[in-house]
C-alpha atoms as a printed R data frame, in Angstrom:
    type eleno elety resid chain resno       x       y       z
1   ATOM     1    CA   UNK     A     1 -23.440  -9.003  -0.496
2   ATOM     2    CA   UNK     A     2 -21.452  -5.628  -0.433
3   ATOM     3    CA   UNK     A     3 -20.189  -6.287  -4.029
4   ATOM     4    CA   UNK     A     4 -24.178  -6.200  -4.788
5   ATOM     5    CA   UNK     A     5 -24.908  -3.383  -2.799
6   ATOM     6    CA   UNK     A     6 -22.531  -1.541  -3.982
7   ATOM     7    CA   UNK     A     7 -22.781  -2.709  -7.603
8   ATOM     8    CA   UNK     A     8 -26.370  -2.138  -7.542
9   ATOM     9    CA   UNK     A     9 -26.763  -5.635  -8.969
10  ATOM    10    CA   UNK     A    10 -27.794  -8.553  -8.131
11  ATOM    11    CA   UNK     A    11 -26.408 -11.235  -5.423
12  ATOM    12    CA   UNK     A    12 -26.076 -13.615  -8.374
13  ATOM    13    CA   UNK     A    13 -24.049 -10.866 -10.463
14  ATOM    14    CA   UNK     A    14 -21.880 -10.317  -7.633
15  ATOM    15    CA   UNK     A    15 -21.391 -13.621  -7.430
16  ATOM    16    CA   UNK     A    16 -20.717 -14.236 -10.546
17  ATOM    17    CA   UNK     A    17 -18.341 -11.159 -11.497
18  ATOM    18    CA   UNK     A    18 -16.154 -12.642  -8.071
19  ATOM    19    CA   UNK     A    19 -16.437 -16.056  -9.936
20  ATOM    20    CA   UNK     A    20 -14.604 -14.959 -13.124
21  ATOM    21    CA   UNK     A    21 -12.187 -12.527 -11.743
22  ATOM    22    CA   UNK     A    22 -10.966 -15.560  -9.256
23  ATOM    23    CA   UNK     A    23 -11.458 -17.739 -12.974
24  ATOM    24    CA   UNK     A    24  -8.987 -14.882 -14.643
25  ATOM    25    CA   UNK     A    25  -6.652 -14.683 -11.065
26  ATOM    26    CA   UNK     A    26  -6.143 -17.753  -9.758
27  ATOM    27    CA   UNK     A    27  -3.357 -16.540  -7.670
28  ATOM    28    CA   UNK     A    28  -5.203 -13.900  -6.074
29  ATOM    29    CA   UNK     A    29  -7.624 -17.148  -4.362
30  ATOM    30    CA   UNK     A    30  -4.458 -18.784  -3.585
31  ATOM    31    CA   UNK     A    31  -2.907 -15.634  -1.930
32  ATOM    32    CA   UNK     A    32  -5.989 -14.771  -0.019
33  ATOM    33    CA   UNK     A    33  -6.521 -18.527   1.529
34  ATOM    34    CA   UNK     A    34  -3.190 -18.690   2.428
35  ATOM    35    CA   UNK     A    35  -3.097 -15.835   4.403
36  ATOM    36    CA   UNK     A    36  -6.188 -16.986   5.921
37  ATOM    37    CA   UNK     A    37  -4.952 -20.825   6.590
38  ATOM    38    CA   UNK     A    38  -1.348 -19.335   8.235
39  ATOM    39    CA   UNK     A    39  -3.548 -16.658  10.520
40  ATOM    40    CA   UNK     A    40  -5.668 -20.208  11.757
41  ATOM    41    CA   UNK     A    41  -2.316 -21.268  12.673
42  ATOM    42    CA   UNK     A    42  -0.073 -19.293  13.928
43  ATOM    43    CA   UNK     A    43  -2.737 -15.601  15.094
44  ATOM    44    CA   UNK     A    44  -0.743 -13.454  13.124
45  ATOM    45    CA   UNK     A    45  -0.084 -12.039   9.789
46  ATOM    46    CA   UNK     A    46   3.332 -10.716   8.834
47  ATOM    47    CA   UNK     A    47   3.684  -7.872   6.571
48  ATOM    48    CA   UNK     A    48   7.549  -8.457   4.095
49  ATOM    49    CA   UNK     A    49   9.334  -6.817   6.649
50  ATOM    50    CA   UNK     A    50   8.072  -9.055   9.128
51  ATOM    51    CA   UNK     A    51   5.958  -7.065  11.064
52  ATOM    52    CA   UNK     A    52   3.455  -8.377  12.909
53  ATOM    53    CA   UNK     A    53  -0.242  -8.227  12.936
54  ATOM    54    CA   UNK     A    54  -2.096 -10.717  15.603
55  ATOM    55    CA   UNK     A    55  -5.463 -11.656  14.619
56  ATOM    56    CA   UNK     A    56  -7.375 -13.045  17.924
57  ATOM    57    CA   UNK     A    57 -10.706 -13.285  15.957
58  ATOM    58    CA   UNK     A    58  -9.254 -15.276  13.486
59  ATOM    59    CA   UNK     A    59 -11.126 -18.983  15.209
60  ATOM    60    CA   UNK     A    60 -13.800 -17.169  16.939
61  ATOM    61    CA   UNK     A    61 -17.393 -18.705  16.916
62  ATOM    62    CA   UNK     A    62 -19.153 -15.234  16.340
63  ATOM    63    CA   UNK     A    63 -19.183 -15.478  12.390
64  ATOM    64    CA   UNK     A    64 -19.155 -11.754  12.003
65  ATOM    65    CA   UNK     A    65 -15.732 -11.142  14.211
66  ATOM    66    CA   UNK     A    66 -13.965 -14.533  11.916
67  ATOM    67    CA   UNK     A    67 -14.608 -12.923   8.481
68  ATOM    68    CA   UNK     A    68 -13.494  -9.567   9.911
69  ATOM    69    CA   UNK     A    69 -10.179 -10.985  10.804
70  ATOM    70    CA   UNK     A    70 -10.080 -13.387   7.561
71  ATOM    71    CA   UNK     A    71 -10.167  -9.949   5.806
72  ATOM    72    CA   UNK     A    72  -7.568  -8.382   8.153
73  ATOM    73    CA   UNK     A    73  -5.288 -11.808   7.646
74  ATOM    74    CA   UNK     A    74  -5.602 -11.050   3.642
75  ATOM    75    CA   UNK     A    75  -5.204  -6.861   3.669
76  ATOM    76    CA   UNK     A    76  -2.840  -6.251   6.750
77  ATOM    77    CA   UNK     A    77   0.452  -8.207   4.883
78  ATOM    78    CA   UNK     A    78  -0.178  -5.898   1.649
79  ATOM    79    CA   UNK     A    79  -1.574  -2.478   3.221
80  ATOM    80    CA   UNK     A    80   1.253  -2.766   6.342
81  ATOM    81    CA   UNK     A    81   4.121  -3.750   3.719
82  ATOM    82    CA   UNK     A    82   3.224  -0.464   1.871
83  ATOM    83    CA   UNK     A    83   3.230   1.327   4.932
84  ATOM    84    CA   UNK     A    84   7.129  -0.240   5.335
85  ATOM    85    CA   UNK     A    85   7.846   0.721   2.152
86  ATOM    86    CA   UNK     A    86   6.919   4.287   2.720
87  ATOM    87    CA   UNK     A    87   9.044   4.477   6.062
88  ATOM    88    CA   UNK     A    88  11.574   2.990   4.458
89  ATOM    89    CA   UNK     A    89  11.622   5.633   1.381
90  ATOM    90    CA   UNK     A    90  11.398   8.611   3.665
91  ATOM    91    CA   UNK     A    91  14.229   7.436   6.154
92  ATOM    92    CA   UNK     A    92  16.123   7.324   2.906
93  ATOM    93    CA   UNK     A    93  15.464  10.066   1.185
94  ATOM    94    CA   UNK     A    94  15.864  12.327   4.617
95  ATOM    95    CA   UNK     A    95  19.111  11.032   4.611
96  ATOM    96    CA   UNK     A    96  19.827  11.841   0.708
97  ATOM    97    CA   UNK     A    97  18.209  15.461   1.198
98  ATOM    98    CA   UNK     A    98  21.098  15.802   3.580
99  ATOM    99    CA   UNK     A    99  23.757  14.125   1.479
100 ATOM   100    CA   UNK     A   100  23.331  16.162  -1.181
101 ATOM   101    CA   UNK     A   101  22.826  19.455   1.259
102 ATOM   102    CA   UNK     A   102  19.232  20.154   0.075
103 ATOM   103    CA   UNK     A   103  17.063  23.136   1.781
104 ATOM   104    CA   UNK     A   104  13.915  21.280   0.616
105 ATOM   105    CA   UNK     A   105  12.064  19.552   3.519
106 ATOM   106    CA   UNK     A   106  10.064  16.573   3.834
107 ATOM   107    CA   UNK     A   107   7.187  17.917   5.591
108 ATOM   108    CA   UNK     A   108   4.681  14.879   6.037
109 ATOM   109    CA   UNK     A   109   3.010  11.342   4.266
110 ATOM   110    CA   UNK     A   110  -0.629  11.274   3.405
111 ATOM   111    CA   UNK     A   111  -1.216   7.815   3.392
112 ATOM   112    CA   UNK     A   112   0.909   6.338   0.189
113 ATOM   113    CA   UNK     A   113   1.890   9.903  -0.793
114 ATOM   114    CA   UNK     A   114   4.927  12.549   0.321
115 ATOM   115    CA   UNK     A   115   4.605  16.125   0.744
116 ATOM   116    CA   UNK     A   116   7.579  17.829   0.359
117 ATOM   117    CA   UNK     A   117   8.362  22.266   0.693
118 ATOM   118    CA   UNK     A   118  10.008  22.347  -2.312
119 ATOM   119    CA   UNK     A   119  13.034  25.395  -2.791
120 ATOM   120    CA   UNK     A   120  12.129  26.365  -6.125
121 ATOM   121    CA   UNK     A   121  15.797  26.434  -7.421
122 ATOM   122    CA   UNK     A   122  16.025  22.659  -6.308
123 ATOM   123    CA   UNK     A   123  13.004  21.501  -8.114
124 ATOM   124    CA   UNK     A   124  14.884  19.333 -10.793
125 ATOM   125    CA   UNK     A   125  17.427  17.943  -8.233
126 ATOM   126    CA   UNK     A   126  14.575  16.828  -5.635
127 ATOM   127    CA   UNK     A   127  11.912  15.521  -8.063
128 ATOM   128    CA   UNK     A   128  14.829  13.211  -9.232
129 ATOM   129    CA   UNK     A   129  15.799  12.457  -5.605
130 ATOM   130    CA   UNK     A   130  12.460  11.408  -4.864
131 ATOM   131    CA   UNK     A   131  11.358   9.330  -7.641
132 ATOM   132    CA   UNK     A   132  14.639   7.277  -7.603
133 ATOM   133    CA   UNK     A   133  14.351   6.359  -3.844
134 ATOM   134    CA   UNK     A   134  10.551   5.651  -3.979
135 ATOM   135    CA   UNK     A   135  11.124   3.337  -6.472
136 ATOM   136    CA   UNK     A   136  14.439   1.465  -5.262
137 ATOM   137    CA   UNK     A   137  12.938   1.189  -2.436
138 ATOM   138    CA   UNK     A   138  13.086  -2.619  -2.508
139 ATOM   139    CA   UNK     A   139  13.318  -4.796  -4.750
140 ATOM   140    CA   UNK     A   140  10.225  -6.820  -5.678
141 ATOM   141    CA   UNK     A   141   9.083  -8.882  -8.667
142 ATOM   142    CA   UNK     A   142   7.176  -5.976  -9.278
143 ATOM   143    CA   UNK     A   143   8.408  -2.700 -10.236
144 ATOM   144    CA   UNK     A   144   7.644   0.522  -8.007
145 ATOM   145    CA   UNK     A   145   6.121   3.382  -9.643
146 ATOM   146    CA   UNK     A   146   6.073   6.322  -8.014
147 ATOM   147    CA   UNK     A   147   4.206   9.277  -9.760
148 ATOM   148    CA   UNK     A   148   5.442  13.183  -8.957
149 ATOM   149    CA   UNK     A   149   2.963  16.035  -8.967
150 ATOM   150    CA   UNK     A   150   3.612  20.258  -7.879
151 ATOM   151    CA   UNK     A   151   2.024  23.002  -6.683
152 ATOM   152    CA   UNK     A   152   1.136  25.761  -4.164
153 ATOM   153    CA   UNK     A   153  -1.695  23.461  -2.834
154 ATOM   154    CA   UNK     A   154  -3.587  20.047  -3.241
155 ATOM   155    CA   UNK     A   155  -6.211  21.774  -5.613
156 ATOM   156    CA   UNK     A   156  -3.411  23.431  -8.049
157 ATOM   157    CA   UNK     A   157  -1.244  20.027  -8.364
158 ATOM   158    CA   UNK     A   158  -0.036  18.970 -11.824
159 ATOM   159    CA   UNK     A   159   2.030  16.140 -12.653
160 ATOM   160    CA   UNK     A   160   5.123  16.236 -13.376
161 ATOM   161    CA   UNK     A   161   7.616  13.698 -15.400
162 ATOM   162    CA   UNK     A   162  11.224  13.198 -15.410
């Protein structure tokens, strides 16, 4: 229904377009009833650091409450472990900025994204700093990207590669 409505299209098209991208991702189905058949059993998702979220809607009778928590079950292990990973990056790359006696402060995270005030002579030396912890994070079977981008505000940002 909110595929449609959003879409525009019809509940059939939704349908279908769901259909084949679970046709083309089987793994995605398997991930997503898994994480609803262990939040049956146990009330709680975990995200890879093993943080917890309990779901106490997850058996409920009221329909609406059960798919909200089904959804929670499926989202909070991948949207919590990238809020981990995040943590994780700025913890280390405070303690790098100090390490390598930087000026440049880590001021605050907007959601998956660091803002930094950025001594211009440092520029090179951060930017690298930055991009190498983000993406050593962790180690996962997929890569981390992290993307780097400048300027005075969030209007005048360009991206930058190194």
């Amino acid at each position: 229904f909110g595929l449609a409505k959003d879409l525009d299209v019809s509940m059939a098209q939704a349908q279908d377009f769901i259909d084949r991208y679970f046709l083309r991702y089987p793994k995605v189905k398997v991930y997503m009833d898994e994480a609803i058949e262990f939040a049956q059993e146990h009330g709680y998702v975990e995200t890879l650091y093993h943080r917890r979220r309990y779901l106490p809607d997850i058996k409920s009778a009221n329909i609406g409450l059960r798919q909200f928590a089904q959804r929670q079950a499926i989202n909070a292990p991948l949207q919590g472990t990238a809020a981990d990973l995040i943590k994780l990056a700025m913890v280390n790359i405070d303690r790098e900025l100090s390490k390598q006696q930087l000026s440049s402060v880590m001021i605050m995270t907007v959601h998956d994204e660091l803002v930094f005030n950025m001594i211009p002579s440092e520029k090179d030396q951060l930017l690298k700093l930055v991009k190498e912890q983000m993406q050593k994070v962790a180690s996962l079977e997929v890569l981390l990207k992290a993307d780097l981008k400048i300027g005075q505000n969030w209007m005048e940002m360009t991206a930058v590669k190194i």
